[in-house]
Backbone bond lengths (Angstrom), bond angles and torsions (degrees), N, CA, C in turn:
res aa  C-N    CA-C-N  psi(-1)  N-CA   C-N-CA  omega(-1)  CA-C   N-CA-C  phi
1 X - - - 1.451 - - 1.528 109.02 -
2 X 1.410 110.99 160.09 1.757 113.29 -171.21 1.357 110.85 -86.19
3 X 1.171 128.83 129.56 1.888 120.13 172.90 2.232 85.07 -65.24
4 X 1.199 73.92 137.78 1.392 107.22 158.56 1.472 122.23 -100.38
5 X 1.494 119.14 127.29 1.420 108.07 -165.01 1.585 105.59 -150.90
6 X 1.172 142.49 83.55 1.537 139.19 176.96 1.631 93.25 -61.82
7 X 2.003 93.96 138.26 1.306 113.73 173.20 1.529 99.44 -99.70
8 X 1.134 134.91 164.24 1.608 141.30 138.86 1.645 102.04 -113.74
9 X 1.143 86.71 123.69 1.747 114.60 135.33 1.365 135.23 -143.67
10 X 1.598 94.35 -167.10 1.598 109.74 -172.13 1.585 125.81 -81.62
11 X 1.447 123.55 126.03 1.175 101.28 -168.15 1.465 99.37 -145.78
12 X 1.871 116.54 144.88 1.468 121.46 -146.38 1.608 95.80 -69.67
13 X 1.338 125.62 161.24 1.185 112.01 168.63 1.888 103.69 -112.17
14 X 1.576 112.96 8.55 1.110 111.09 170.14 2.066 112.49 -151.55
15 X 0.742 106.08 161.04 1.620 90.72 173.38 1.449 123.97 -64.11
16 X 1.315 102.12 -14.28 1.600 93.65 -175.38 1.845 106.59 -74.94
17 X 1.836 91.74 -17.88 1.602 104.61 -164.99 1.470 140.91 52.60
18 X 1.595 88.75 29.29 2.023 111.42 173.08 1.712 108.52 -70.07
19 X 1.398 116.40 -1.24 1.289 106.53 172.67 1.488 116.07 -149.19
20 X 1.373 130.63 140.77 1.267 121.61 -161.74 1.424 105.63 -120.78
21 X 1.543 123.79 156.30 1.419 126.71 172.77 1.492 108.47 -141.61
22 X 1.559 130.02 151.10 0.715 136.78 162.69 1.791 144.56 -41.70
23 X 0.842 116.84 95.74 1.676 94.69 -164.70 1.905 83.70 -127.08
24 X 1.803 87.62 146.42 1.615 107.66 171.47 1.321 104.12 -94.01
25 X 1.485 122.47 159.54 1.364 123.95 -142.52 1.795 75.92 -126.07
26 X 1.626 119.51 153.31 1.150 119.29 159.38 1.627 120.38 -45.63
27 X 1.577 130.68 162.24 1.268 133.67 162.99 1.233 114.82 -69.06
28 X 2.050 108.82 138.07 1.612 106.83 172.53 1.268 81.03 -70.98
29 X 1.711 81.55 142.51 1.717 112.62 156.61 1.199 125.24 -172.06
30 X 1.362 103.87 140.81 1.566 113.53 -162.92 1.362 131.24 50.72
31 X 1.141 134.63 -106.51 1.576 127.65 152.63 1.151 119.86 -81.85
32 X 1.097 142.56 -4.95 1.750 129.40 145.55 1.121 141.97 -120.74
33 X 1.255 123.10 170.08 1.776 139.36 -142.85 1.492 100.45 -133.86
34 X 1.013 105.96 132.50 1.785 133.34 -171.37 1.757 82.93 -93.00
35 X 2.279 105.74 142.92 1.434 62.34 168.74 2.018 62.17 -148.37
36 X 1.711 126.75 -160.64 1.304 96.23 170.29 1.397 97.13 -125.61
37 X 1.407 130.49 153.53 1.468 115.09 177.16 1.649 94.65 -130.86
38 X 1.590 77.46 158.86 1.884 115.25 149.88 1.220 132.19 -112.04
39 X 1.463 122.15 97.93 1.401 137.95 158.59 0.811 129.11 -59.95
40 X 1.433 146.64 96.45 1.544 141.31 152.88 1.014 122.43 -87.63
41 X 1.643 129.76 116.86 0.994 115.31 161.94 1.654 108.90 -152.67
42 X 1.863 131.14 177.30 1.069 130.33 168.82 1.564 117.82 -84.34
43 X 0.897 115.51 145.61 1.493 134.31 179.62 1.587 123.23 -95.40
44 X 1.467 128.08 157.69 1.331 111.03 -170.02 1.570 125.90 -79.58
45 X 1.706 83.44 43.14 1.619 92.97 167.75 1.446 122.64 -128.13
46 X 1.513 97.64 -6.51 1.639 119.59 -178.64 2.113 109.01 99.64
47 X 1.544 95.48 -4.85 1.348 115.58 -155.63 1.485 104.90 -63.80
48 X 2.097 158.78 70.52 0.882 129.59 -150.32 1.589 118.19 -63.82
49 X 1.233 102.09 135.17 2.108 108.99 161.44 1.500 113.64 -112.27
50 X 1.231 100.74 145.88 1.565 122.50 162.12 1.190 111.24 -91.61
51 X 1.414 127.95 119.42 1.507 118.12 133.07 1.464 138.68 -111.68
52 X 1.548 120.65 144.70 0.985 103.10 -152.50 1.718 79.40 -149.81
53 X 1.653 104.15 135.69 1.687 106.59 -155.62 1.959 107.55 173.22
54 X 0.871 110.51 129.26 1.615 109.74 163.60 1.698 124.42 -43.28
55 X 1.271 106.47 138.43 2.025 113.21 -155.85 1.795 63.20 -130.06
56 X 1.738 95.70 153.22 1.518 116.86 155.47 1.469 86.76 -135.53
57 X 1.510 125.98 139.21 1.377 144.26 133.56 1.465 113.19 -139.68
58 X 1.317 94.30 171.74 1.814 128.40 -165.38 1.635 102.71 -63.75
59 X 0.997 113.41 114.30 1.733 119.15 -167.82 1.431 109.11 -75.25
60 X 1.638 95.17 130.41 1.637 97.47 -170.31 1.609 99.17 136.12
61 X 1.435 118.84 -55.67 1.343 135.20 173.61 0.965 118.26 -74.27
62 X 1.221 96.70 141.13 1.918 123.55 163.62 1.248 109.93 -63.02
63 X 1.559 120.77 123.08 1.290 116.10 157.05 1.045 142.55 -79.48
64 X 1.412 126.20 103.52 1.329 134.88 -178.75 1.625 139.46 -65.93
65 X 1.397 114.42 82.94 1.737 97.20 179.09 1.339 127.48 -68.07
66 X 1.106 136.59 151.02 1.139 137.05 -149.04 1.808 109.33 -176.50
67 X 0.893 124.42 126.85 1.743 136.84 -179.27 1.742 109.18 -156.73
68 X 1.234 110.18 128.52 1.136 127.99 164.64 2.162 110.94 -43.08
69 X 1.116 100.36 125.82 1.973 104.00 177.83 1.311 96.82 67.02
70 X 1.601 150.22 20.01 1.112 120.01 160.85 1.908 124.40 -94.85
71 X 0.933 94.23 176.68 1.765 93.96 163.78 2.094 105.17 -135.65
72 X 1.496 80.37 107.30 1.419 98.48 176.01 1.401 103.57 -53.22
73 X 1.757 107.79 145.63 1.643 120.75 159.75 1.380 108.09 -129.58
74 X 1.290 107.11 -51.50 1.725 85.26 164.60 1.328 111.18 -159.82
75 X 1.135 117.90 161.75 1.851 125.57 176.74 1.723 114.43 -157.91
76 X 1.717 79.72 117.29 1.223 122.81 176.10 1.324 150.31 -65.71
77 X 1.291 140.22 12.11 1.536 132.85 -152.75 1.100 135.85 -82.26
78 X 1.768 135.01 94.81 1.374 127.55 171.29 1.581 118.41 -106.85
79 X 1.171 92.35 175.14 1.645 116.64 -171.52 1.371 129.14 -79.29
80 X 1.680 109.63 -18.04 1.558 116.28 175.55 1.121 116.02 -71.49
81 X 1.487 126.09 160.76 1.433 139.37 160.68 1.155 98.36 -56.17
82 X 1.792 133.59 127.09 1.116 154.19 154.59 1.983 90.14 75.74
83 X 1.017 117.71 22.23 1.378 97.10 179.79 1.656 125.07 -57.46
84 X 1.462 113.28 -29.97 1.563 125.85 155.42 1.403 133.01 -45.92
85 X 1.541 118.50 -14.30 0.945 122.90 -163.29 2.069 134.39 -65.50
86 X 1.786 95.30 -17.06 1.451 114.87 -177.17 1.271 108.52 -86.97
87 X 1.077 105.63 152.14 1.421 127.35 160.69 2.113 103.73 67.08
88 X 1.552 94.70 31.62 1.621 102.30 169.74 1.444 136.08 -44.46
89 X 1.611 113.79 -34.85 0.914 128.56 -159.10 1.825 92.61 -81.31
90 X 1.889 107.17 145.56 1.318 95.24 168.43 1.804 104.85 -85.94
91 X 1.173 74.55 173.60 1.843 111.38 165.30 2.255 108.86 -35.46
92 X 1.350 77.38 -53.93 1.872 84.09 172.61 1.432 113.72 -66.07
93 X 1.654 112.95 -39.18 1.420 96.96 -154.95 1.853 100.38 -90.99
94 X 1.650 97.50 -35.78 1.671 91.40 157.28 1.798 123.70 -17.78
95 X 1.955 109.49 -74.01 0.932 115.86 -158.73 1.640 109.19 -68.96
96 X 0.858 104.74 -26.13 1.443 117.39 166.83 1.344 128.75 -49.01
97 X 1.561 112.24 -54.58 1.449 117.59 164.71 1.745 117.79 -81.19
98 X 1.087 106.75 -0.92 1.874 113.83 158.67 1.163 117.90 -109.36
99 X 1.320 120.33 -0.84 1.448 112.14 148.26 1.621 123.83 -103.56
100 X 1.535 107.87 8.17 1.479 124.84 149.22 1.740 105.09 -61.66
101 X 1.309 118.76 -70.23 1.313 134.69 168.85 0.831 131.11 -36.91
102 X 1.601 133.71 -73.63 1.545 135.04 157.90 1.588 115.21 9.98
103 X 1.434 110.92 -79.62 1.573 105.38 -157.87 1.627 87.13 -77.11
104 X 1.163 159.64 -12.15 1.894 138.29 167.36 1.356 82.21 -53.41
105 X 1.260 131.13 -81.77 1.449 144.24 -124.61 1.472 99.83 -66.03
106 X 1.532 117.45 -39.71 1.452 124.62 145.36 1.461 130.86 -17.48
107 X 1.643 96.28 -86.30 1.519 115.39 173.74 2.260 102.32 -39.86
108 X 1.019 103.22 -50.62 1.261 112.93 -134.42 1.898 89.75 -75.11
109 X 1.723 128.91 -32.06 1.435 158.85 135.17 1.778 101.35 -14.95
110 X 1.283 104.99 -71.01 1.065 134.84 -147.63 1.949 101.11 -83.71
């Protein structure tokens, strides 16, 4: 008989992916494996997205991301509960909160 096993992870609730929610991943079973990934990549606008969301494939295989017009940066998939959970914030909202920062770090130099 198959172990049955629900994964949780993290999954964007927008493309920019400034906020995260929980989602349960289908059960391994039979020939496939729940697993959770992080996608980064640019879009055909140069625009970067995160995704971050439950993958099912055929166990044994590499999971492949893949989208029509993108330019891959990286892809991710593990097996822990919430193992997706770091480094959520995109690329925009990062620079955003260090260009909150910048001028303290200034003052503080200076």
């Amino acid at each position: 008989m198959a172990k049955c096993r629900a994964l949780v992870c993290k999954k964007c609730k927008d493309f920019k992916c400034d906020s995260l929610e929980n989602e349960t991943c289908a059960v391994d079973v039979g020939s496939k494996q729940a697993a959770c990934l992080t996608y980064v990549y640019k879009d055909a606008n140069k625009t970067q997205v995160t995704e971050k969301r439950c993958i099912s494939f055929d166990k044994g295989d590499t999971y492949e991301c893949s989208k029509a017009q993108v330019e891959k940066i990286s892809c991710t998939t593990c097996t822990e509960d919430f193992c997706n959970n770091s480094g959520w914030r995109s690329s925009a909202s990062a620079l955003f909160y260090i260009s909150l920062l910048a001028p303290l770090l200034l003052l503080k130099v200076t």
